[in-house]
FIDOGU-225460 format. One record per residue (C-alpha): x, y, z; residue in three letters. Coordinates in steps of 0.05 Angstrom, whole numbers, plus 5000, padded with zeros to 4 digits. Layout:
FIDOGU-225460
XYZALA
...
//
This chain:
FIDOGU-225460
289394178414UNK
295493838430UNK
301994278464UNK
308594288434UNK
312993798479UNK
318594078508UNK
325093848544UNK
327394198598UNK
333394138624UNK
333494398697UNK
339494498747UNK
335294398815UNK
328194498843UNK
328295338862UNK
330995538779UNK
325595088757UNK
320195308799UNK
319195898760UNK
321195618700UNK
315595148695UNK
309495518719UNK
311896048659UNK
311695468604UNK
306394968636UNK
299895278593UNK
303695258529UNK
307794658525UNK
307393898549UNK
313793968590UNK
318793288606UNK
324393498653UNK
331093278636UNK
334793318706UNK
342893218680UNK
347593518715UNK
354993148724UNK
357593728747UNK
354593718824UNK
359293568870UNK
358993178912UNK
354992628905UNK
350792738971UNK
348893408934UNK
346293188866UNK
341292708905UNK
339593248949UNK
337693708887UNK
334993158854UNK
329792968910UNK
327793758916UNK
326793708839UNK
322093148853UNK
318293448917UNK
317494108868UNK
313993738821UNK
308793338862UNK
308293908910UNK
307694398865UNK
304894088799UNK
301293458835UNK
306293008788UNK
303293348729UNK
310593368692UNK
314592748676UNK
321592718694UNK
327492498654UNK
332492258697UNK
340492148671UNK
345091698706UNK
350592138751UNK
357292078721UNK
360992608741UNK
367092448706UNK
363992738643UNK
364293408672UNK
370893418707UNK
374693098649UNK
372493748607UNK
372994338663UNK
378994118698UNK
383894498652UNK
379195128662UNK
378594998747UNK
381195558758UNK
376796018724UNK
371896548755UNK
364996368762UNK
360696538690UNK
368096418647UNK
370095948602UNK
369695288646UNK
361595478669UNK
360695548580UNK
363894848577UNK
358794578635UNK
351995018603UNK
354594588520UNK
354593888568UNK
347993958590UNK
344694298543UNK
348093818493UNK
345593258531UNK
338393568531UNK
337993698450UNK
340092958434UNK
335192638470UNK
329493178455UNK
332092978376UNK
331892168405UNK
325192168432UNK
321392628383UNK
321193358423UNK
319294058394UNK
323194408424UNK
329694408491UNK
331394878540UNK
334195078597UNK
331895378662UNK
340195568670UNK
337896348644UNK
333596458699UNK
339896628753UNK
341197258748UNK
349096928748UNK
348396578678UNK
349596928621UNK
343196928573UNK
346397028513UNK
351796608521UNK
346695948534UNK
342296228471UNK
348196228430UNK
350395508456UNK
341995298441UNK
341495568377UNK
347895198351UNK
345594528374UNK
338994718343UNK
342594708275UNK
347194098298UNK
341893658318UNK
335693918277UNK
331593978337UNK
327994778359UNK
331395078414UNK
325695518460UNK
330496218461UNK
329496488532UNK
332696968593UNK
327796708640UNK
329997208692UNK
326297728656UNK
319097918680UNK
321797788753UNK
323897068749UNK
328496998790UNK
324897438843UNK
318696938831UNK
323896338841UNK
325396618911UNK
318196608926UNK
316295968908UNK
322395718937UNK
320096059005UNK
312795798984UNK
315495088974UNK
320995099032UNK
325694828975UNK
332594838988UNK
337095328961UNK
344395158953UNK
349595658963UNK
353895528897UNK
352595288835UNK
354794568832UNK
361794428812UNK
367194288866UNK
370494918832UNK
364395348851UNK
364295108924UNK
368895608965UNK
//
């Protein structure tokens, strides 16, 4: 029997360590690794390459990886009026719609189930807030969103452990320049 395919959009290597090894049995899973909001540059590569390592080290290559070109202009032209909001306000909303945005058109594109996130595993995003953002591009796009608060069950914890497990590097803020102090 065929599994549902799924994109998954995924922030770095240690939030979708986890992430996968939850959804691997039930779903063919495609990574969608888009994230204009890293800063800097030097950074996004450096995620992007412990994404990669995760996956062969991890999975032995066993999930495919979609791959977006950096542009980080996108981001900063919408978040820059909101810079100086608190981490999990209005300007980290207006970087969760990008991505997840990003990951429901091209799950609707390239004939997906279903799109996700692994953003609800940090115990710093707000669950509801990224299910609310999914289900409306659900009904936008006409493509299932997967409803999820992967933290639950231990998820993060587990994250920590296969980080450890995996020596994966674990950055110390969330990506934007705004969330670097």
């Amino acid at each position: 029997m065929n599994k549902p395919k799924l994109l998954l959009h995924s922030c770095c290597g240690p939030c979708s360590s986890y992430v996968l090894s939850y959804l691997k049995e039930d779903f063919d899973i495609t990574l969608l690794y888009y994230n204009p909001n890293i800063y800097p540059r030097k950074e996004y590569y450096k995620r992007y390459d412990e994404q990669k390592r995760l996956i062969k080290e991890m999975f032995n290559d066993e999930i495919k990886i979609m791959k977006c070109n950096y542009v980080p202009l996108v981001y900063f032209f919408k978040a820059f009026k909101r810079r100086k909001d608190k981490e999990g306000q209005k300007r980290c909303h207006i970087c969760y719609e990008l991505r997840m945005k990003k990951c429901a058109k091209l799950a609707k594109k390239n004939n997906f189930d279903y799109f996700t996130t692994t953003l609800s595993v940090s115990p710093y995003k707000n669950s509801d807030v990224l299910n609310e953002i999914g289900k409306s591009l659900q009904d936008k796009y006409h493509i299932n969103y997967l409803e999820s608060n992967f933290k639950k069950k231990d998820g993060y914890k587990k994250s920590i452990e296969y980080s450890k497990k995996y020596n994966l590097y674990r950055q110390n803020y969330c990506g934007c320049k705004y969330s670097k102090h």
